[in-house]
C-alpha positions in Angstrom: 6.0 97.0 -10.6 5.0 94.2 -8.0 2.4 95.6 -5.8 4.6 93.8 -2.8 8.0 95.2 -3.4 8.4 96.6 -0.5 7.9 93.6 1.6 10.1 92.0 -0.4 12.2 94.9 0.8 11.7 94.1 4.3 12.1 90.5 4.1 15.4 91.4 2.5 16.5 94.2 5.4 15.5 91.7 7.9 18.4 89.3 7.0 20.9 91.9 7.8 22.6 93.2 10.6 19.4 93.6 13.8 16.9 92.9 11.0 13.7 94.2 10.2 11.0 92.3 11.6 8.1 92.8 10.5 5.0 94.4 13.0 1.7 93.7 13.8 0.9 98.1 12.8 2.9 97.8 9.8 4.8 101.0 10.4 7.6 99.4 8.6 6.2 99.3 5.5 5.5 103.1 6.0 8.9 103.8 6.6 10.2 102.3 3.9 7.8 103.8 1.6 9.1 107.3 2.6 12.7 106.2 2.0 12.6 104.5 -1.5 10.7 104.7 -4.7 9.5 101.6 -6.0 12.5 101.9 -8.9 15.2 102.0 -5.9 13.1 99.3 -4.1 14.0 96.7 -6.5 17.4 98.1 -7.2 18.6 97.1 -3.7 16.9 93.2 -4.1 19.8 93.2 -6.7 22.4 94.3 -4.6 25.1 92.6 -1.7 26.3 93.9 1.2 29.6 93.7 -1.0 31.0 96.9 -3.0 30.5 96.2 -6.5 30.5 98.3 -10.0 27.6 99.4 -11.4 28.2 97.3 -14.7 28.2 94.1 -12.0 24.9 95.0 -10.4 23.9 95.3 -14.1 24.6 92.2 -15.4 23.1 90.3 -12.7 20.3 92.2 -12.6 20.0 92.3 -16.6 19.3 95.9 -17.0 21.3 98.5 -18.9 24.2 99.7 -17.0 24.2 103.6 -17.2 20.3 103.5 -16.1 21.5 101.5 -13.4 24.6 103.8 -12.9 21.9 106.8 -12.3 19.5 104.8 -10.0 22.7 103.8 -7.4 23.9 107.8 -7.7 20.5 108.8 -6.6 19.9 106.0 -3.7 23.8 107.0 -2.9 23.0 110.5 -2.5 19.3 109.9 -0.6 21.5 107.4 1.9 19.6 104.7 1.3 23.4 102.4 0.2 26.5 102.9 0.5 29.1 104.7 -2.0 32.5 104.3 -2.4 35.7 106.0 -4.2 38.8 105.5 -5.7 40.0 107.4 -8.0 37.7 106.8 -11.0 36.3 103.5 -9.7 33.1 104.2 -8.2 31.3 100.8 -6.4 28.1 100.5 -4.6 26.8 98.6 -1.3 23.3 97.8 0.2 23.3 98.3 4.2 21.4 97.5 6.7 18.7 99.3 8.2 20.8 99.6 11.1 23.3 100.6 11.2 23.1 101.8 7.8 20.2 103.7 6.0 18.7 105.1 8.9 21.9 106.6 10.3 22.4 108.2 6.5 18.7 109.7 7.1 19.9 113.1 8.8 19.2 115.4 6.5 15.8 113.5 5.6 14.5 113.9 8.9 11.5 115.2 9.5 8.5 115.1 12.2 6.8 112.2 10.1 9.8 110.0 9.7 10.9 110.5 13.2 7.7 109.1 14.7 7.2 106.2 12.6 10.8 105.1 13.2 9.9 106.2 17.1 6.5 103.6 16.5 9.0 100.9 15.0 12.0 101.2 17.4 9.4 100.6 20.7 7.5 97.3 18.2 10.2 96.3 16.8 14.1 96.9 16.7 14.1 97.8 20.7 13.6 93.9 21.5 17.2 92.6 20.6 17.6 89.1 20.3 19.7 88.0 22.6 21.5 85.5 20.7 22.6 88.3 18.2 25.4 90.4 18.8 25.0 94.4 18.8 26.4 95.7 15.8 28.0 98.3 18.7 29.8 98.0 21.4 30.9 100.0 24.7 33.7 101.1 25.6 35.4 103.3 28.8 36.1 106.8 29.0 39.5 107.1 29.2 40.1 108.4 32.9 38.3 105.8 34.5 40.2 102.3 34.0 42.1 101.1 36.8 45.3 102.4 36.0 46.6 99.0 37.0 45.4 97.0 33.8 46.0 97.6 30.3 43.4 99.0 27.9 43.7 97.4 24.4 43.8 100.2 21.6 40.6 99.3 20.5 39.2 99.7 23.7 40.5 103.3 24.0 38.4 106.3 21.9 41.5 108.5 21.9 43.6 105.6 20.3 41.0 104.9 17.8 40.7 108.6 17.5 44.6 108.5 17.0 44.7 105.8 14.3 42.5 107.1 11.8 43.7 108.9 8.7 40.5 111.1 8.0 37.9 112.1 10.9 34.7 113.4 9.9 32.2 114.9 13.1 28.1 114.8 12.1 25.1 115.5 14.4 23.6 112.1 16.6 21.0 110.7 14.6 19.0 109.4 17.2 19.3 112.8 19.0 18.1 114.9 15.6 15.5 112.4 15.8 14.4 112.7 19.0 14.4 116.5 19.0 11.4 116.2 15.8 9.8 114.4 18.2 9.3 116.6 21.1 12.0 115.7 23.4 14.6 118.1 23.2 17.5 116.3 25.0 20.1 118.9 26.3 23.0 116.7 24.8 25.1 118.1 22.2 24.6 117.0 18.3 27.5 117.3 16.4 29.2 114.1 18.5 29.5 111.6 15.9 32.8 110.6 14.5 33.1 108.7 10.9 36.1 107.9 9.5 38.0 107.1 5.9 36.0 106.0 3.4 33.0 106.5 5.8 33.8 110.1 6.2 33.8 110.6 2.5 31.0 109.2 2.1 28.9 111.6 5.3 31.3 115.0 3.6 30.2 114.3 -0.1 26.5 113.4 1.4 26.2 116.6 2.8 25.8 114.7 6.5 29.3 115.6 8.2 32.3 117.9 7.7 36.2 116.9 8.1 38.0 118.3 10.8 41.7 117.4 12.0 42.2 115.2 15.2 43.3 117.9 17.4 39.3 119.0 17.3 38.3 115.3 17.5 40.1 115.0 20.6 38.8 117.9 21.9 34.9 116.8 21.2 35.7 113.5 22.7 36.6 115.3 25.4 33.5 117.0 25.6 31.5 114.1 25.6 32.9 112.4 28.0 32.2 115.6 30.4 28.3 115.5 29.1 27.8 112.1 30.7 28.0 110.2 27.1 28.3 106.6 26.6 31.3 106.2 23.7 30.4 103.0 21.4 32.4 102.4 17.9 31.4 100.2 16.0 31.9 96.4 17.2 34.9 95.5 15.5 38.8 96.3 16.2 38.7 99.0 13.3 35.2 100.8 13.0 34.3 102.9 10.5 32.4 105.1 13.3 32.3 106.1 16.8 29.1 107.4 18.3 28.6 109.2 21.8 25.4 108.6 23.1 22.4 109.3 26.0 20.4 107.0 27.5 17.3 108.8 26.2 17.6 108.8 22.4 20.0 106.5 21.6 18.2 103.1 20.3 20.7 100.8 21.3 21.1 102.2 24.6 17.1 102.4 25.2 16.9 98.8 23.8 19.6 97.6 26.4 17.9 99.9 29.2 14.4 97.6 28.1 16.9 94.0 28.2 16.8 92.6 31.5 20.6 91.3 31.3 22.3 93.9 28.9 25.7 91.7 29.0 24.2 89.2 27.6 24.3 91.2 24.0 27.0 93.8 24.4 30.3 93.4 23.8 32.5 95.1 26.8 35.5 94.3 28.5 34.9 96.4 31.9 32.7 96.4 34.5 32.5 98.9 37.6 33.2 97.9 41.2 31.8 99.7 44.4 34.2 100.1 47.5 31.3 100.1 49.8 33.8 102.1 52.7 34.5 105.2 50.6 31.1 105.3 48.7 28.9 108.6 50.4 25.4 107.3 48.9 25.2 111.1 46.9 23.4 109.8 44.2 25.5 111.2 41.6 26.7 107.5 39.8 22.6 106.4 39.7 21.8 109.4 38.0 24.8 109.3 35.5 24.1 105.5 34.7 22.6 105.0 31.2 21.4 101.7 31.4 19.8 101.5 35.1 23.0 99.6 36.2 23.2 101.2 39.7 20.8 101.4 42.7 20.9 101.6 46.5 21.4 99.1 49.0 19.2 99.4 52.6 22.5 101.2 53.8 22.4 104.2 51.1 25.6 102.0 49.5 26.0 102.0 45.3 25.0 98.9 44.3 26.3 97.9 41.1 24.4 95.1 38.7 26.4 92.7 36.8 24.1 91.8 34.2 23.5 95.0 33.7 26.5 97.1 33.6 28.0 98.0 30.3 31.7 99.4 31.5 31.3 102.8 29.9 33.1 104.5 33.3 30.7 107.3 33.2 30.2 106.5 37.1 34.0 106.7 37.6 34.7 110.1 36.6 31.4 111.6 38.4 32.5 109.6 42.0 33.5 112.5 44.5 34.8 109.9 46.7 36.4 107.3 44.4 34.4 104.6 46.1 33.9 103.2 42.0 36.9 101.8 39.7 36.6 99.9 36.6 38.4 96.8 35.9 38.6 94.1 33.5 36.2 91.7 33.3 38.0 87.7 34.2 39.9 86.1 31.4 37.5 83.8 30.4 34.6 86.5 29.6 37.1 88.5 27.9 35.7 89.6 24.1 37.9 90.7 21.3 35.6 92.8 18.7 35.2 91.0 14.9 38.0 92.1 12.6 35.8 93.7 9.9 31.8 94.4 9.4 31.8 92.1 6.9 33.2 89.5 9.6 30.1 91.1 11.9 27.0 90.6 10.1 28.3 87.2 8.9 28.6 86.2 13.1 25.3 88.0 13.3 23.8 86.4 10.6 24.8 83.0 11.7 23.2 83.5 15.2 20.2 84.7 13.5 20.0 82.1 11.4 20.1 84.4 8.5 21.4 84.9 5.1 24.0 87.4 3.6 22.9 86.5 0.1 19.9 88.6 -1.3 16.7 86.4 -1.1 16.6 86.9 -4.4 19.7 85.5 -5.4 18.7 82.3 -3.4 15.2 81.9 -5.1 17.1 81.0 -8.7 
């Protein structure tokens, strides 16, 4: 086996999704050693981001299709692809590094793994190109939109909640990872939803467990009183909805480090300050999860454009309803991409990267 395979392996992550730029430390390499075996290393070169049999991996790969069968079972099962079913048809995936493999890394996670991927995420993933879109996107607690506009379904976590046919709840990955780090965040972990295939995928992994949308509702409620920051996927039907704190989550801490987080997440709200009826209490600066809010010289909220996110989490805290969130103009409007596969092709194209396995492209 090719004593470079796994940077072959990161060249080939790095096309997808954020990427996986390489580091002057080389933690990368590290991680990915601790996630595949050589053997499952070069059975993801020969794989697309596109479901496909095991007997087509095969054949392109020219190996024998029940040894490749059993290598995609056990990469499956250690979340390093994706699996699907239906009925007997059984097809495989590769994902990204994120959001993908990592996120499948919950019951993997241990003190080693978290602090490498800790090391990476502050050399690395944490500096988002700007030019990329986030493979999430924000969007408002319920209670806090302007009763006055319209919230498109996609834009409302009960109504995506609502629309799914199976709802599975597993524990924040960023928050299991922070916790084998030391910082034992005081947010709650079961908080993230999957849904259809998705779900059957986390339940058959061991990483999630069904529940019925009555509890779902309930949870989201839940978060929404913790103070959490709801982002689905970014497209109009995701496969997963996350609930998240400014202190684990890598997407929000990477948008906390941006110093216009606008500029790279999609949201359709942003939160406006009624100087008259704000009481300068403090409570909006301290529920802000990406350092959108300070104080003017007068003790008045003071809300950032370029950096507000429109999660609403200021709203519902306001004792004084001095802060409503409304639409942002017509022109600035977003609607999310229609699939992920429609999403990492608009990534890829602003990254100026391929979908097509490197390897593919060298023949």
């Amino acid at each position: 086996m090719s004593k470079d395979i796994y940077q072959q392996l990161r060249e080939q992550l790095d096309q997808y999704s954020l990427g996986f730029p390489a580091t002057e430390s080389g933690v990368e390499i590290k991680i990915l050693k601790k996630m595949f075996t050589e053997e499952q290393a070069a059975m993801y070169l020969d794989m697309t981001l596109f479901l496909e049999t095991p007997e087509g991996i095969a054949e392109r790969a020219g190996m024998d299709p029940e040894k490749v069968s059993a290598v995609l079972q056990q990469m499956a099962k250690d979340g390093l692809i994706f699996r699907h079913r239906k009925g007997d048809l059984v097809r495989y995936a590769a994902v990204p590094f994120v959001v993908g493999s990592y996120e499948f890394q919950l019951k993997n996670m241990d003190e080693e793994y978290a602090r490498l991927c800790d090391q990476y995420m502050d050399e690395a993933l944490l500096n988002f190109d700007q030019d990329a879109d986030s493979p999430m996107r924000t969007i408002p607690v319920n209670q806090s939109v302007d009763g006055s506009f319209p919230v498109a379904a996609h834009d409302n976590a009960m109504e995506i909640l609502k629309r799914q046919k199976k709802i599975a709840i597993a524990e924040c990955i960023c928050r299991v990872q922070q916790h084998k780090t030391g910082n034992m965040c005081t947010k709650p972990l079961e908080v993230c939803f999957v849904f259809g295939s998705h779900a059957d995928y986390y339940v058959e992994n061991g990483l999630a467990r069904m529940i019925p949308l009555e509890e779902a509702l309930q949870i989201q409620e839940k978060c929404q009183e913790y103070g959490l920051v709801n982002q689905p996927f970014n497209v109009v039907n995701p496969g997963g909805m996350c609930n998240c704190c400014g202190c684990c989550c890598g997407v929000l801490r990477a948008l906390k480090k941006h110093p216009k987080p606008t500029e790279i997440v999609l949201t359709n709200h942003q939160a406006v300050v009624d100087a008259e009826l704000c009481a300068a209490c403090g409570d909006c600066e301290e529920r802000c999860q990406v350092l959108a809010i300070t104080y003017d010289d007068d003790g008045i909220a003071v809300v950032d454009e370029d950096r507000c996110i429109g999660c609403g989490l200021c709203v519902t805290t306001c004792p004084t309803e001095a802060i409503t969130l409304k639409p942002v103009s017509e022109d600035q409007w977003k609607t999310p991409p229609a699939s992920e596969q429609e999403l990492f092709a608009s990534i890829s194209a602003k990254r100026g990267t391929s979908l097509a396995p490197l390897k593919m492209a060298a023949k």
